[in-house]
C-alpha positions as CSV (number, residue, x, y, z in Angstrom):
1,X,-82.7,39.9,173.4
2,X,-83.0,41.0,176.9
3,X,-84.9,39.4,179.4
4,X,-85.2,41.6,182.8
5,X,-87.5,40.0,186.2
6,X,-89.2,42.7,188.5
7,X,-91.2,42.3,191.6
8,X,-94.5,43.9,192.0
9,X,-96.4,45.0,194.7
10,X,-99.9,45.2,195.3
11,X,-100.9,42.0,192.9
12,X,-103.7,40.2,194.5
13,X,-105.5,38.2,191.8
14,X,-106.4,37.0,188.3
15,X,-107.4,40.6,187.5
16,X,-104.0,42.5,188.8
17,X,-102.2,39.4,186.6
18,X,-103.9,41.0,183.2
19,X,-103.9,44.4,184.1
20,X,-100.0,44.1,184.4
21,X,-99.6,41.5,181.6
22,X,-101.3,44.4,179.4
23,X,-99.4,47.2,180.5
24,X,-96.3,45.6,180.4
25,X,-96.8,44.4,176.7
26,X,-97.8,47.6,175.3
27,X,-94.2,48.4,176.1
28,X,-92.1,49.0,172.3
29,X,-90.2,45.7,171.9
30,X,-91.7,43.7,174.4
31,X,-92.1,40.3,173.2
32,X,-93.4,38.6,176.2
33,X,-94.5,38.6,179.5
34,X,-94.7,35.9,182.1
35,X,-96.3,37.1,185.6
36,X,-96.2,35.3,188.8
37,X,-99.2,36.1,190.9
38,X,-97.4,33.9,193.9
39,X,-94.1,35.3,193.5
40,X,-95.5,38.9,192.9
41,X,-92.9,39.5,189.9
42,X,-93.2,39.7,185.8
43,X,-90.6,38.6,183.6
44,X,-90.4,40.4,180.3
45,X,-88.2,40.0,177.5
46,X,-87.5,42.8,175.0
47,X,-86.0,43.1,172.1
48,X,-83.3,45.3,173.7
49,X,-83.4,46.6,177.4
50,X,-86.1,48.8,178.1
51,X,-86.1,52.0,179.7
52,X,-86.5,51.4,183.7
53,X,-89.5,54.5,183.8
54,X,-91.4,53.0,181.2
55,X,-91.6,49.7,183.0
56,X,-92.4,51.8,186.4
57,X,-94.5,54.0,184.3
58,X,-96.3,50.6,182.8
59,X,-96.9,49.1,186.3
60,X,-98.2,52.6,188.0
61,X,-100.7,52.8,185.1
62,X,-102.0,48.7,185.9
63,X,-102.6,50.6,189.1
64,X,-99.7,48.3,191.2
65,X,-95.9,49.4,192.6
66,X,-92.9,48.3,191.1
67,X,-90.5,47.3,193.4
68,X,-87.3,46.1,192.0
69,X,-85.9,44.6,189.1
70,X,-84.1,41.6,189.8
């Protein structure tokens, strides 16, 4: 199991919260997602690591920026 945090830019509301939440989980192996609209980060764990441009990838298409994975 791999659990991997990454900050976000550009989250603003309830809205950019599900729009990345959904993104994120469409991701193969993803078995959760936690977002923090305060913190501006997402916490996913995977069944193994995922591939960093299909996280970036996921985040572009909720329309936000991924910064960093932590």
């Amino acid at each position: 199991m791999s659990r991997e945090t990454y900050t976000i830019k550009g989250m603003t509301c309830a809205h950019c919260v599900n729009a990345v939440s959904g993104e994120l989980s469409r991701l193969p192996g993803v078995t959760g997602v936690e977002v923090d609209l305060a913190g501006g980060t997402a916490t996913v764990t995977s069944n193994t690591p995922l591939d960093p441009r299909a996280v970036r990838d996921a985040v572009d298409e909720a329309g936000y920026e991924l910064v960093e994975a932590r």
